[in-house]
TORNUMAR-470755 format. One record per residue: residue in one letter; x, y, z of N, C-alpha, C, O in turn. Coordinates in steps of 0.2 Angstrom, whole numbers, padded with zeros to 4 digits, m for minus. Layout:
<rs>
{res=A	n_east=X	n_north=Y	n_up=Z	ca_east=X	ca_north=Y	ca_up=Z	c_east=X	c_north=Y	c_up=Z	o_east=X	o_north=Y	o_up=Z}
...
</rs>
This chain:
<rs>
{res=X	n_east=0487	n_north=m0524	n_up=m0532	ca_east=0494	ca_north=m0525	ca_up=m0534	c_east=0496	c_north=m0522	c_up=m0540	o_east=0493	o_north=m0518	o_up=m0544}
{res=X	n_east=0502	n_north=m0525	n_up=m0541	ca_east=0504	ca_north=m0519	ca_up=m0548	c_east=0501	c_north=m0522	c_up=m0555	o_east=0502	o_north=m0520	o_up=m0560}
{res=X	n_east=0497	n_north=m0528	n_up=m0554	ca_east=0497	ca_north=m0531	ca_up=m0561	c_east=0501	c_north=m0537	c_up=m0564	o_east=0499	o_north=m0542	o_up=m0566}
{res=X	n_east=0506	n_north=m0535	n_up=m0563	ca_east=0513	ca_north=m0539	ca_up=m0565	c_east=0513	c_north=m0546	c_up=m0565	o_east=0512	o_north=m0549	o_up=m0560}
{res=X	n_east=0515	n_north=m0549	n_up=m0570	ca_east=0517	ca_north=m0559	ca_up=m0568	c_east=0522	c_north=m0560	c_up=m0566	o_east=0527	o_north=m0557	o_up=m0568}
{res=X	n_east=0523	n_north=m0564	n_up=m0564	ca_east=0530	ca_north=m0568	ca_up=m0559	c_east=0533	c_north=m0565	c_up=m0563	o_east=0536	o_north=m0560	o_up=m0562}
{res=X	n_east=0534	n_north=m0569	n_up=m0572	ca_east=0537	ca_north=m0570	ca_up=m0572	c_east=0540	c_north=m0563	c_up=m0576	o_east=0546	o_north=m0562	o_up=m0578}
{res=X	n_east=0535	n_north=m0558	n_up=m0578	ca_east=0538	ca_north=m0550	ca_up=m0579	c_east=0539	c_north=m0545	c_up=m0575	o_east=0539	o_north=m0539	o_up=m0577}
{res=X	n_east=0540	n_north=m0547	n_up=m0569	ca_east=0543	ca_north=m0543	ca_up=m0565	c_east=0548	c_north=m0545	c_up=m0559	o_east=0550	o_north=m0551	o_up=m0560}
{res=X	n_east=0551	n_north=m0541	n_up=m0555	ca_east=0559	ca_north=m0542	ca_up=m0551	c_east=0555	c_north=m0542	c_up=m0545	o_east=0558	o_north=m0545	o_up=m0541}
{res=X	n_east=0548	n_north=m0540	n_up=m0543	ca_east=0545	ca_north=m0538	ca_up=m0537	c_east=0542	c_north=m0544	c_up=m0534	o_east=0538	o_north=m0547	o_up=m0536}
{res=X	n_east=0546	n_north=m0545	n_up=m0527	ca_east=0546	ca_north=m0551	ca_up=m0523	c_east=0538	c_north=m0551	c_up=m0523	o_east=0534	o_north=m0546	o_up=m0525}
{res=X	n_east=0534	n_north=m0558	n_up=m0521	ca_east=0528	ca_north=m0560	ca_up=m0516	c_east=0526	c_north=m0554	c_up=m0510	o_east=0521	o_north=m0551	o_up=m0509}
{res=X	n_east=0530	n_north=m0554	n_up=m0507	ca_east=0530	ca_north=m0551	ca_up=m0499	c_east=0530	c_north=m0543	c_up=m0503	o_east=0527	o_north=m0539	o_up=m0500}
{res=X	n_east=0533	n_north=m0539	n_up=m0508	ca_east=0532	ca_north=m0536	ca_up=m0509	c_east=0523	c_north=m0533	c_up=m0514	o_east=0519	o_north=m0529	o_up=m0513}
{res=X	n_east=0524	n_north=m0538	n_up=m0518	ca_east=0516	ca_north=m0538	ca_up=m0520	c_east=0511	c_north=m0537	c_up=m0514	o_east=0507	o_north=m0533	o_up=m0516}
{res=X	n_east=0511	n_north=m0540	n_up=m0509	ca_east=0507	ca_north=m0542	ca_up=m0503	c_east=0507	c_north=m0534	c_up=m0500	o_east=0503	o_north=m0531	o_up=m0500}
{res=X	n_east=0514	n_north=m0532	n_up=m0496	ca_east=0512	ca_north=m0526	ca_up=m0496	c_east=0511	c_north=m0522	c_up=m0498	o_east=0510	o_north=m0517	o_up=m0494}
{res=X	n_east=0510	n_north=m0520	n_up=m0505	ca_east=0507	ca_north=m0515	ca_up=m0508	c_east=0499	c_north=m0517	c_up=m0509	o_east=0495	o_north=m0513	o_up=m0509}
{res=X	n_east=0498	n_north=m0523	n_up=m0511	ca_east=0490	ca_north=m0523	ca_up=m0509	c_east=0488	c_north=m0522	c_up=m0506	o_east=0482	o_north=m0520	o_up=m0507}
{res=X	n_east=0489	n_north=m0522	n_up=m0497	ca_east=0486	ca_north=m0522	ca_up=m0493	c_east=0489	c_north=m0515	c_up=m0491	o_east=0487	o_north=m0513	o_up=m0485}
{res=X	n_east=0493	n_north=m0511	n_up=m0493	ca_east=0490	ca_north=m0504	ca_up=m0492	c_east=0484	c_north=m0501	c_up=m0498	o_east=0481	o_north=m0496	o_up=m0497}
{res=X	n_east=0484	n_north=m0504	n_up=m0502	ca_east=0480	ca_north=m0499	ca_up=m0507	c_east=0473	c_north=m0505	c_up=m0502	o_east=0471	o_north=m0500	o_up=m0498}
{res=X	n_east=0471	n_north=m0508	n_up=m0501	ca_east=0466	ca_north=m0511	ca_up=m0498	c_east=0465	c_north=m0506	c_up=m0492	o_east=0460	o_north=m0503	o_up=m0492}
{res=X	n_east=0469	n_north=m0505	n_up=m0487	ca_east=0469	ca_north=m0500	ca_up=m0480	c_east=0465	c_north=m0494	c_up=m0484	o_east=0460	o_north=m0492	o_up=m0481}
{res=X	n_east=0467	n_north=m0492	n_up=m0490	ca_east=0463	ca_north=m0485	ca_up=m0494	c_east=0456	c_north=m0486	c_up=m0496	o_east=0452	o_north=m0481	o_up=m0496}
{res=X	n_east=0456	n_north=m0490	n_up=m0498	ca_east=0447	ca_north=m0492	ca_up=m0500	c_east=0444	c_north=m0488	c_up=m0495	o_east=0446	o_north=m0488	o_up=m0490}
{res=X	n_east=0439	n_north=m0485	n_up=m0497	ca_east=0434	ca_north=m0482	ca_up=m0493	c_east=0426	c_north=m0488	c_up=m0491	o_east=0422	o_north=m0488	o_up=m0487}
{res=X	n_east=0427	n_north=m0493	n_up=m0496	ca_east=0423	ca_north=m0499	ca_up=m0496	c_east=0425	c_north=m0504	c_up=m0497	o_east=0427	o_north=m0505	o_up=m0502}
{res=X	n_east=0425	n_north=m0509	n_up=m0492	ca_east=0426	ca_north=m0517	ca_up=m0492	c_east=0420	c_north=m0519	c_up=m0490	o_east=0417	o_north=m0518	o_up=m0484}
{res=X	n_east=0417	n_north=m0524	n_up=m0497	ca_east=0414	ca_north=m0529	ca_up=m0494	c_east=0415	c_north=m0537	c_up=m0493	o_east=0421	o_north=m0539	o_up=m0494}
{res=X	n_east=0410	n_north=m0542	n_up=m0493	ca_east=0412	ca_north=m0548	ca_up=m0494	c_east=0407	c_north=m0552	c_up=m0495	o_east=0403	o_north=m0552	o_up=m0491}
{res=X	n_east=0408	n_north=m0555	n_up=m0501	ca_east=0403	ca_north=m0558	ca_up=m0504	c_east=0399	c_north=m0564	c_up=m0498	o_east=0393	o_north=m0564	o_up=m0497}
{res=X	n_east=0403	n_north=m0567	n_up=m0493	ca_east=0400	ca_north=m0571	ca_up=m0491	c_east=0395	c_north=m0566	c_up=m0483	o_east=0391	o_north=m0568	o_up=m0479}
{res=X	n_east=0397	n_north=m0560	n_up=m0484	ca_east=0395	ca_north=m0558	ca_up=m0480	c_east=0389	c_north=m0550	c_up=m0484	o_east=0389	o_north=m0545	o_up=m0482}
{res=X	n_east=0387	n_north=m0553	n_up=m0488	ca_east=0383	ca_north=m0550	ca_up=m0490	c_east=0378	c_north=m0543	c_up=m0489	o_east=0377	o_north=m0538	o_up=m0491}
{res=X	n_east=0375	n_north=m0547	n_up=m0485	ca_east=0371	ca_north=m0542	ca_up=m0481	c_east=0371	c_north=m0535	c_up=m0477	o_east=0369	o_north=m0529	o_up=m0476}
{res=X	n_east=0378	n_north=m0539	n_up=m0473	ca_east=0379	ca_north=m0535	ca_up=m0469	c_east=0385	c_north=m0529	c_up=m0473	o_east=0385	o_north=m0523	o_up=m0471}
{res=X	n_east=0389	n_north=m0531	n_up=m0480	ca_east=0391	ca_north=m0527	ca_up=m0483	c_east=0386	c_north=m0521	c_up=m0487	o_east=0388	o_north=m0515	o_up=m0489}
{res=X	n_east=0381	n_north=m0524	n_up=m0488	ca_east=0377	ca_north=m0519	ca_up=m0493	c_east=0376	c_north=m0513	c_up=m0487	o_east=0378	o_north=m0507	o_up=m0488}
{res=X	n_east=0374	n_north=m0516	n_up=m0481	ca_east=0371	ca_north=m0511	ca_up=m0475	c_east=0380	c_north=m0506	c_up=m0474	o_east=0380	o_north=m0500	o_up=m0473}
{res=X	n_east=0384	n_north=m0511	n_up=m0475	ca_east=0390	ca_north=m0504	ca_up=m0474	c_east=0390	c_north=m0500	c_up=m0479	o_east=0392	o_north=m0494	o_up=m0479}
{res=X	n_east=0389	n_north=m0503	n_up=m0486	ca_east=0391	ca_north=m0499	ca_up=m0491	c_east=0382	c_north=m0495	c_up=m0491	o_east=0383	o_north=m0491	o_up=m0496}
{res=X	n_east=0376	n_north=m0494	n_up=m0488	ca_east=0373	ca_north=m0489	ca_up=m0487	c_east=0375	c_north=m0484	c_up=m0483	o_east=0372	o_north=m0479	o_up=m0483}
{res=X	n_east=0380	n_north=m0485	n_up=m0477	ca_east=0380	ca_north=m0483	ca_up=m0472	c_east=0385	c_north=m0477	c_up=m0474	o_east=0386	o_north=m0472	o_up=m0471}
{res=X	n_east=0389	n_north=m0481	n_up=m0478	ca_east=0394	ca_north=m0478	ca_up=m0482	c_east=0394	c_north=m0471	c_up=m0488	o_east=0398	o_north=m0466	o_up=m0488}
{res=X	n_east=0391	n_north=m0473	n_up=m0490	ca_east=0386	ca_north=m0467	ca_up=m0498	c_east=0378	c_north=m0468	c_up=m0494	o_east=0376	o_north=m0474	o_up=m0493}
{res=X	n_east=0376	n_north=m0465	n_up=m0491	ca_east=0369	ca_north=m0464	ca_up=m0488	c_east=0365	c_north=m0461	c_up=m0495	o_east=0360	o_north=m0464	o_up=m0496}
{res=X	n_east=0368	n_north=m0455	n_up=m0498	ca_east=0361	ca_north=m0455	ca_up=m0503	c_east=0364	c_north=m0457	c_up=m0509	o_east=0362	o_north=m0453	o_up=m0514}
{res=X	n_east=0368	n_north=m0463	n_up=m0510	ca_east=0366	ca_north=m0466	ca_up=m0516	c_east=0363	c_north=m0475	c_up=m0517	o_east=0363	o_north=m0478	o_up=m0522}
{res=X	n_east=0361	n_north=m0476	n_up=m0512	ca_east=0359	ca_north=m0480	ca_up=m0510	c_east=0349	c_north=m0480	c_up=m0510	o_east=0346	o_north=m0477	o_up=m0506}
{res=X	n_east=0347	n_north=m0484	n_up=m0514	ca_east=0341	ca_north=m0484	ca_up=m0509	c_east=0339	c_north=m0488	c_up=m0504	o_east=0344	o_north=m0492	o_up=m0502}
{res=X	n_east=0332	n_north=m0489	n_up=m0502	ca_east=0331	ca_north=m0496	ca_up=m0495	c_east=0329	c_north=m0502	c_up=m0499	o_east=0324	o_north=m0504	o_up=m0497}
{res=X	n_east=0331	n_north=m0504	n_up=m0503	ca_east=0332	ca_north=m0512	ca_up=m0506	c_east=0336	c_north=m0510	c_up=m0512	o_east=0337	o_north=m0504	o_up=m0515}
{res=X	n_east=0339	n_north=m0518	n_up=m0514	ca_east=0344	ca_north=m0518	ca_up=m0517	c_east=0342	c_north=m0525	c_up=m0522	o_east=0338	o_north=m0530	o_up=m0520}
{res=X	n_east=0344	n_north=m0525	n_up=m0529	ca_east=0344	ca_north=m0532	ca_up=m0531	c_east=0351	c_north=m0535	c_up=m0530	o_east=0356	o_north=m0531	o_up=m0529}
{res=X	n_east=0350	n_north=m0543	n_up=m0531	ca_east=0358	ca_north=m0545	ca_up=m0531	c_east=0356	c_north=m0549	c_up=m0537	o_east=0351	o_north=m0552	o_up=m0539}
{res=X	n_east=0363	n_north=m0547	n_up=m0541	ca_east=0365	ca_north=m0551	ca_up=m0550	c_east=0369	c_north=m0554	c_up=m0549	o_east=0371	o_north=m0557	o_up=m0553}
{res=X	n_east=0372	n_north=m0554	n_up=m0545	ca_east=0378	ca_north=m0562	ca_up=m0546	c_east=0375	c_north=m0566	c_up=m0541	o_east=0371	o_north=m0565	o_up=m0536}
{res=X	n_east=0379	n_north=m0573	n_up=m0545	ca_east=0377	ca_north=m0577	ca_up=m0544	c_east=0385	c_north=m0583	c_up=m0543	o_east=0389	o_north=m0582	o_up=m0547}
{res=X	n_east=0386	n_north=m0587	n_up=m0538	ca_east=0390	ca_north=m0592	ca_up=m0535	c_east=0390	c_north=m0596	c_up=m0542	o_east=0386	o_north=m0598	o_up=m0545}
{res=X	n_east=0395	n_north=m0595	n_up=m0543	ca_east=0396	ca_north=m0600	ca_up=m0551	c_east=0395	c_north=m0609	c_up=m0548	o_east=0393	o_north=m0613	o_up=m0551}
{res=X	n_east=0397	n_north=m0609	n_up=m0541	ca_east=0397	ca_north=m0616	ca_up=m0537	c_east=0391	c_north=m0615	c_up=m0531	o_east=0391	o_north=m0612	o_up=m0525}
{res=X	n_east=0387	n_north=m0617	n_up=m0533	ca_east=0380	ca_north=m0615	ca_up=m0528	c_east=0383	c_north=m0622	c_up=m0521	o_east=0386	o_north=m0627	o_up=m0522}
{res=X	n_east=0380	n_north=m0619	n_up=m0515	ca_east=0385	ca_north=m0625	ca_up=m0509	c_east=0382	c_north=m0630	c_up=m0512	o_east=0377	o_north=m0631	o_up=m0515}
{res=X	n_east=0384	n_north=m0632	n_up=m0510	ca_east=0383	ca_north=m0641	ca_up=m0510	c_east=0386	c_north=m0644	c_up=m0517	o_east=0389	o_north=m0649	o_up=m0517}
{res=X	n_east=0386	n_north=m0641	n_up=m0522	ca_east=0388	ca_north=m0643	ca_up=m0530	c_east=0396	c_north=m0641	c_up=m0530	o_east=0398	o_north=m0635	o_up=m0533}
{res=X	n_east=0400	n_north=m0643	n_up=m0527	ca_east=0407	ca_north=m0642	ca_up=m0528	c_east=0409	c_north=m0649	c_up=m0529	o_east=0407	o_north=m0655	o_up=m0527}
{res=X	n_east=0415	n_north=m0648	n_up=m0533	ca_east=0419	ca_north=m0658	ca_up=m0535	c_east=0425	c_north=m0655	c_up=m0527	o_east=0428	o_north=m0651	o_up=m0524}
{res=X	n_east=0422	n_north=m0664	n_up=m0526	ca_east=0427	ca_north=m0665	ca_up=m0519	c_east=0436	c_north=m0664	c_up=m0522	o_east=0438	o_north=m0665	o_up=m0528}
{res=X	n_east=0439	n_north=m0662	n_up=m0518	ca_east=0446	ca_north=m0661	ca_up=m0520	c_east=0451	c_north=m0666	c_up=m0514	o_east=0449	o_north=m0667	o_up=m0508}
{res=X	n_east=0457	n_north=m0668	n_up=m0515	ca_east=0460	ca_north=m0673	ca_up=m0510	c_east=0465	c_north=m0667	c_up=m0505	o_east=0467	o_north=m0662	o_up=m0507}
{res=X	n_east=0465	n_north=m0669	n_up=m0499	ca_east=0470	ca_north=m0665	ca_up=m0494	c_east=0475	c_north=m0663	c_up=m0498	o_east=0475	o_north=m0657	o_up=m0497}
{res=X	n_east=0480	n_north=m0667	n_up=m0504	ca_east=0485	ca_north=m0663	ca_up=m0506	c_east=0485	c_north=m0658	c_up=m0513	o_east=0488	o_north=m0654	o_up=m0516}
{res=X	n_east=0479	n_north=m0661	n_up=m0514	ca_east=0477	ca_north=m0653	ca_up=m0520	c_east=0476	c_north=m0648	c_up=m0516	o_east=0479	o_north=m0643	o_up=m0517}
{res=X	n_east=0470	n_north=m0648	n_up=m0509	ca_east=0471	ca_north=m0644	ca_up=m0507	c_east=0476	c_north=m0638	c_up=m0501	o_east=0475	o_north=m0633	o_up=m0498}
{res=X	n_east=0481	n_north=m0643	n_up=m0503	ca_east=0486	ca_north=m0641	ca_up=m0499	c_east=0490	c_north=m0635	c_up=m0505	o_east=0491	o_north=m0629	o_up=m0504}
{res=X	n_east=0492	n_north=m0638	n_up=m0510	ca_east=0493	ca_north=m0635	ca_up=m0518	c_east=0489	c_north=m0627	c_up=m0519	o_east=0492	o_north=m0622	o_up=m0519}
{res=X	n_east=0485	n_north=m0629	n_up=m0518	ca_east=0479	ca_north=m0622	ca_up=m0518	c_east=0480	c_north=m0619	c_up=m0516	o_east=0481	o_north=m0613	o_up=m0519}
{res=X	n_east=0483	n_north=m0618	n_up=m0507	ca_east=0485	ca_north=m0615	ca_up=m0501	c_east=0491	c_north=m0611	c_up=m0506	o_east=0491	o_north=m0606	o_up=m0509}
{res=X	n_east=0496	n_north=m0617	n_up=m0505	ca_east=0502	ca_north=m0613	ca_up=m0506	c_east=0502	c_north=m0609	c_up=m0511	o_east=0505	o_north=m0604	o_up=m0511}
{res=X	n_east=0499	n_north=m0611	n_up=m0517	ca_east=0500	ca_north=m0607	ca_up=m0523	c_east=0495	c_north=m0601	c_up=m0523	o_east=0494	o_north=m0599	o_up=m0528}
{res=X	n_east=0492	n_north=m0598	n_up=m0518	ca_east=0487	ca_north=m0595	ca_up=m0516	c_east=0489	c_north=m0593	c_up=m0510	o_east=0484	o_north=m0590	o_up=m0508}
{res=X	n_east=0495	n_north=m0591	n_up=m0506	ca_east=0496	ca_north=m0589	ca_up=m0500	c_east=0497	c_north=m0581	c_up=m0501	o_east=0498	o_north=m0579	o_up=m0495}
{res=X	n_east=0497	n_north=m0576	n_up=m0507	ca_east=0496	ca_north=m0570	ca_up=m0505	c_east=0490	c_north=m0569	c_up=m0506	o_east=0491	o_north=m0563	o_up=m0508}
{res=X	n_east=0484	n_north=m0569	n_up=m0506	ca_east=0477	ca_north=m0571	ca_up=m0512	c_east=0475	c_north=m0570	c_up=m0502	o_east=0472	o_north=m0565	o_up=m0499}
{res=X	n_east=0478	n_north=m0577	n_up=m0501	ca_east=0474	ca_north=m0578	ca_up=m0494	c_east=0476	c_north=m0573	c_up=m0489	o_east=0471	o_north=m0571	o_up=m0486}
{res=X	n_east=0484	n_north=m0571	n_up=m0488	ca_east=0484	ca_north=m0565	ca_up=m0483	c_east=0480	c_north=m0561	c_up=m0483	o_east=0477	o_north=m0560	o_up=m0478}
{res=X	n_east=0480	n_north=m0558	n_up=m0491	ca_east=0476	ca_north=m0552	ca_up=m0493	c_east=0467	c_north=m0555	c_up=m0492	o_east=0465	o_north=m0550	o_up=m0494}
{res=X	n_east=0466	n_north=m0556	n_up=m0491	ca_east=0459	ca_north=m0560	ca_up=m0489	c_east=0457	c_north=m0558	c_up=m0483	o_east=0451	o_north=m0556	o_up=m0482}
{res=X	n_east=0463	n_north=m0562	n_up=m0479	ca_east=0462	ca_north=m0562	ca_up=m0471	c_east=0463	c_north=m0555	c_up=m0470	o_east=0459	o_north=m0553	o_up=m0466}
{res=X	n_east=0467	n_north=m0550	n_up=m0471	ca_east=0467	ca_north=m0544	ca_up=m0469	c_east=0459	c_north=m0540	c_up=m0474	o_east=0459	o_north=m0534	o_up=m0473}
{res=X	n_east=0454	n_north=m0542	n_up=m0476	ca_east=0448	ca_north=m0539	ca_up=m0481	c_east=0444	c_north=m0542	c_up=m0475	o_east=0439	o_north=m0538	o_up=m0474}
{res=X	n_east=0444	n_north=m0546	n_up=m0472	ca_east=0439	ca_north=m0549	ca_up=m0466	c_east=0439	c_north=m0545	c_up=m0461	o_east=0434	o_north=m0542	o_up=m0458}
{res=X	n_east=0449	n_north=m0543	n_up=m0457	ca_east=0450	ca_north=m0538	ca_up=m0452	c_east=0446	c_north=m0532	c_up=m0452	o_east=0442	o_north=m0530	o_up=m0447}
{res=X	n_east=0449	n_north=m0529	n_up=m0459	ca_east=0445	ca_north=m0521	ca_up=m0459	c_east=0437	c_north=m0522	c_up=m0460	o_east=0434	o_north=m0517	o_up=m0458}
{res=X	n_east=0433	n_north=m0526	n_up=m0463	ca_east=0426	ca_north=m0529	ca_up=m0463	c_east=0424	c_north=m0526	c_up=m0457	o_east=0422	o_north=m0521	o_up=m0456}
{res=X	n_east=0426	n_north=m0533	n_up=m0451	ca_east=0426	ca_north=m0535	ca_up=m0445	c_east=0427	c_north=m0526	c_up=m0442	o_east=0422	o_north=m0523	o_up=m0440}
{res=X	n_east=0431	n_north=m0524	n_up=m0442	ca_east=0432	ca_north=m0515	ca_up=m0439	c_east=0428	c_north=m0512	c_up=m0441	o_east=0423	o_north=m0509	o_up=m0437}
{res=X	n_east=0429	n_north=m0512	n_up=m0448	ca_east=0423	ca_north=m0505	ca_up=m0452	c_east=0416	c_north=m0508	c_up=m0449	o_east=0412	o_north=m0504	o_up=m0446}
{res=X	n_east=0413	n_north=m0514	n_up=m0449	ca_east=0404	ca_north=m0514	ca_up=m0447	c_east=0403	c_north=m0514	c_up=m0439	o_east=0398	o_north=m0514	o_up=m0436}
{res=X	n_east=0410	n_north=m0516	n_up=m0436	ca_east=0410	ca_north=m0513	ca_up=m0430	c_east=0410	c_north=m0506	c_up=m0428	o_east=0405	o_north=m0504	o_up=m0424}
{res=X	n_east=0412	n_north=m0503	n_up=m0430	ca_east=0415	ca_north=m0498	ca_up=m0428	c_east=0406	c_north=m0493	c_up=m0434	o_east=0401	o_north=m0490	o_up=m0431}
{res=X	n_east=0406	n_north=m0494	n_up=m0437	ca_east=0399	ca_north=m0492	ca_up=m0439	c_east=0391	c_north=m0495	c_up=m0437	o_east=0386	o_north=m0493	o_up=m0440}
{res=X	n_east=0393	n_north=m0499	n_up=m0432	ca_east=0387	ca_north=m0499	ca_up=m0427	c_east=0387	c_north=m0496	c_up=m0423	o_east=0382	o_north=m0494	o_up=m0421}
{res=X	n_east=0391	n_north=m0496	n_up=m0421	ca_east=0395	ca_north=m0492	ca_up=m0413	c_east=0393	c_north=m0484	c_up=m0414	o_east=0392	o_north=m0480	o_up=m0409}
{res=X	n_east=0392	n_north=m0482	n_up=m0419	ca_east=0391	ca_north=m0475	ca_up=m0423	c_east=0384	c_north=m0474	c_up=m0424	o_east=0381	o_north=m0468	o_up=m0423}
{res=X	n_east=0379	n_north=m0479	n_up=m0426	ca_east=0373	ca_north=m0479	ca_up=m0427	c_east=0368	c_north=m0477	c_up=m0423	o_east=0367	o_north=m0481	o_up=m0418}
{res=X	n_east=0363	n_north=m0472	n_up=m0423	ca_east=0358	ca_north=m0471	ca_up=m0416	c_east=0357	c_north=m0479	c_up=m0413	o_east=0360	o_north=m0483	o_up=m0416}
{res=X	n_east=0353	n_north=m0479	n_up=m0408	ca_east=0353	ca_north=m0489	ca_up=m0406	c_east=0347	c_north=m0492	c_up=m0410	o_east=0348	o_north=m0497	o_up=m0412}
{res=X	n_east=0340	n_north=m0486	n_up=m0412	ca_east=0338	ca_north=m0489	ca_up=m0415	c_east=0337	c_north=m0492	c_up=m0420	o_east=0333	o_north=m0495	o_up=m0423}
{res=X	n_east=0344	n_north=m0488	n_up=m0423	ca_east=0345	ca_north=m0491	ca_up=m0433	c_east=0350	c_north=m0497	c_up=m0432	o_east=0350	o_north=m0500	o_up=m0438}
{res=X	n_east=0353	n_north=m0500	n_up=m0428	ca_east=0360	ca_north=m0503	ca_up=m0425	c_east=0358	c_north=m0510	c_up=m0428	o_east=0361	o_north=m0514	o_up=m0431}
{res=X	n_east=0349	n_north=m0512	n_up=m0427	ca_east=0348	ca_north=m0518	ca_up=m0431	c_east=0346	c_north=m0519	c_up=m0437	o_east=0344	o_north=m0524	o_up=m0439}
{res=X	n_east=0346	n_north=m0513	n_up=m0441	ca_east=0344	ca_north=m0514	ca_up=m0449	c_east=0349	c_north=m0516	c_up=m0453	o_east=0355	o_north=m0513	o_up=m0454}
{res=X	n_east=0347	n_north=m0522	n_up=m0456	ca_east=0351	ca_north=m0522	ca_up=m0461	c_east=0348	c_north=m0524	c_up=m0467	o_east=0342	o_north=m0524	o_up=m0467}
{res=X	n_east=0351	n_north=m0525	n_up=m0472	ca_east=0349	ca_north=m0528	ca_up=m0478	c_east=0346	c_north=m0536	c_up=m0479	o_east=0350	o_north=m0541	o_up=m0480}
{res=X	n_east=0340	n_north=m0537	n_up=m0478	ca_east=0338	ca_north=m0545	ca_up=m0478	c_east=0335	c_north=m0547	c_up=m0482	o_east=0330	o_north=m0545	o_up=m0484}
{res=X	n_east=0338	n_north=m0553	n_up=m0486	ca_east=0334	ca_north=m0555	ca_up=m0493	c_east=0328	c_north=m0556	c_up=m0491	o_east=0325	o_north=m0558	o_up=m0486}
{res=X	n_east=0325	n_north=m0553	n_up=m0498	ca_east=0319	ca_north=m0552	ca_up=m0498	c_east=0314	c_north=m0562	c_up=m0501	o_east=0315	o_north=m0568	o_up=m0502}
{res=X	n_east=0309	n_north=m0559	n_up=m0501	ca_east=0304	ca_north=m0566	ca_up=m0503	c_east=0305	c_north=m0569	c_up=m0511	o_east=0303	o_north=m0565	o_up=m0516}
{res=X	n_east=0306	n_north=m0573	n_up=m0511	ca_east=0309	ca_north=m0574	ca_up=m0520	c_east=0317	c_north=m0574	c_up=m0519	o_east=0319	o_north=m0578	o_up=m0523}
{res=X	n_east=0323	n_north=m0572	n_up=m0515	ca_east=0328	ca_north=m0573	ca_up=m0515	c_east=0332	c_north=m0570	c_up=m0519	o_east=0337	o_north=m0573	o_up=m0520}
{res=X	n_east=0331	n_north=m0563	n_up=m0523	ca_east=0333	ca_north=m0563	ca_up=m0528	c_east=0336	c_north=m0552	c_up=m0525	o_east=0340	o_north=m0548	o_up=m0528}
{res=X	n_east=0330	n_north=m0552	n_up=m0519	ca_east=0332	ca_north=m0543	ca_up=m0520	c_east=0333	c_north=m0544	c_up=m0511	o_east=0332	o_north=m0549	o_up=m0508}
{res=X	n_east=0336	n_north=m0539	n_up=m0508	ca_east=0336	ca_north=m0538	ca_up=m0502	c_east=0336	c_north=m0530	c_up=m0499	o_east=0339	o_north=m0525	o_up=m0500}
{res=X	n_east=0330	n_north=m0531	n_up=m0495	ca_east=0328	ca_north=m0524	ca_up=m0492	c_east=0331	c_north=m0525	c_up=m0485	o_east=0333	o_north=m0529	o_up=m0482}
{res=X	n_east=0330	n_north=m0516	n_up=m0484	ca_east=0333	ca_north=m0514	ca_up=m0476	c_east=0326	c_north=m0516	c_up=m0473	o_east=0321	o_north=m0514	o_up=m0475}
{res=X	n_east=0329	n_north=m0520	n_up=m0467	ca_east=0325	ca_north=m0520	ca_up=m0462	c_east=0328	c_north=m0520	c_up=m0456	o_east=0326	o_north=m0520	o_up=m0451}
</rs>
């Protein structure tokens, strides 16, 4: 997006929205955190020699599952709306995911088609297998 806050700029919602989601279309990389694994494997498949065959992971869920404070139907209804270009652009970071690791399986000899990046033992590094 351009940076800009509501309230320093003239540039509607819907106008913010498309312009992120073209500079998004330009990315050469999307991943997604909840999809981890399968993002590393695209972004090796992506830079092949800057990559090697494991990977460590340093972030960490500031809200590990389960440790989240319960919130009521209309906070989260509040969230939604004040979060509805956030989430467009989201849901359009899933479609091209969903394309790009399709379509770069589709491409893969068959017998590389099931490697991917799987946490390793300790939970801390993730190798291709």
């Amino acid at each position: 997006t351009t940076g800009a806050q509501p309230h320093e700029s003239s540039v509607s919602d819907a106008q913010l929205l498309e312009a992120a989601k073209a500079n998004l279309r330009t990315c050469t990389f999307i991943g997604l955190m909840e999809r981890y694994e399968e993002s590393m494997t695209v972004l090796r498949n992506t830079f092949p020699s800057g990559l090697s065959q494991s990977m460590r992971q340093y972030e960490t869920s500031p809200h590990p599952k389960g440790k989240t404070n319960a919130i009521s139907d209309a906070q989260r209804e509040q969230i939604r709306v004040a979060n509805q270009v956030d989430i467009a652009l989201y849901e359009l970071a899933v479609d091209l995911f969903d394309k790009r690791w399709k379509s770069m399986q589709a491409q893969l000899p068959v017998s590389e088609r099931g490697l991917s990046f799987k946490k390793a033992k300790g939970g801390r590094s993730f190798k291709l297998s």
